[in-house]
N, C-alpha and C positions, 0 to 999 in steps of 0.2 A: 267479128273482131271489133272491138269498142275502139272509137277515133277519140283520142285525144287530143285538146286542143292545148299545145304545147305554151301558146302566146297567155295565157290565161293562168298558168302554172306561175305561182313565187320561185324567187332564186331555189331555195330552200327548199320547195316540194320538187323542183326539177333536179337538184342534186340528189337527192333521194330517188328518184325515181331513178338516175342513172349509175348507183349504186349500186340499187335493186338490178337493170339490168345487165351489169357487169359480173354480177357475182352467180344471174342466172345462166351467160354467158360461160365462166367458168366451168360452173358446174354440169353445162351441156358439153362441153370439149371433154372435160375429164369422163362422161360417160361416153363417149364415143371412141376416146382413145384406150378406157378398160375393153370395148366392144371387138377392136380391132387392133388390139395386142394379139400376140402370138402364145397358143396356147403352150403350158410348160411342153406338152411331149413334140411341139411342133421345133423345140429352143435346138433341141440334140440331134434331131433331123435322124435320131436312131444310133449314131455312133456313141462305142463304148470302147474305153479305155482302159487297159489293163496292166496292173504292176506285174512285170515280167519276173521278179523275184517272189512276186505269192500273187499265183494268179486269183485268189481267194477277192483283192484288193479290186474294186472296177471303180470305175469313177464314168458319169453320166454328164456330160456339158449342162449348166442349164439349170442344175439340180443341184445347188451348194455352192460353196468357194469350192475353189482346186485345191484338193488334198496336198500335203507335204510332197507323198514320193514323186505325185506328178511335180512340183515345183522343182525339188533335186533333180529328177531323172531332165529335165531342163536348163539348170545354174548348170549341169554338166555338158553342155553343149548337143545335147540331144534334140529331135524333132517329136512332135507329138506324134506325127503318121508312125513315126516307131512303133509307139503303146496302143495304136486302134485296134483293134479285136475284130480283125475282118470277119472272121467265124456263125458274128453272133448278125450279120447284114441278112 
């Protein structure tokens, strides 16, 4: 590792230089935190949700906004444990 000798550096090259390390800084968090994010099929934990008027209709956590019917079957004072498709566990 090269030592730098910081007292030797102008204003101006040690603002730079801690630009430079700030933005390397950045860019190391954000690849750590792509690394140890959750992967998508890890979001749903496997639960699936189903419109009890067309079971044709599923909906997957994790995977999209919440569809309409799940928001209605909601506004209507529903629980989602209602719509989960224990079936498919």
């Amino acid at each position: 590792m090269n030592r730098l000798n910081l007292q030797k550096l102008s204003d101006k090259e040690l603002s730079e230089l801690m630009q430079n390390i700030d933005a390397e800084l950045r860019r190391r968090n954000l690849e750590t935190e792509r690394k140890n994010a959750p992967k998508e099929s890890d979001v749903s934990n496997g639960i699936i949700y189903r419109n009890p008027n067309d079971p044709w209709q599923v909906w997957r956590p994790g995977r999209g906004r919440r569809p309409n019917w799940v928001n209605e079957w909601l506004d209507s004072g529903r629980t989602l444990d209602e719509l989960e498709d224990r079936e498919t566990k």
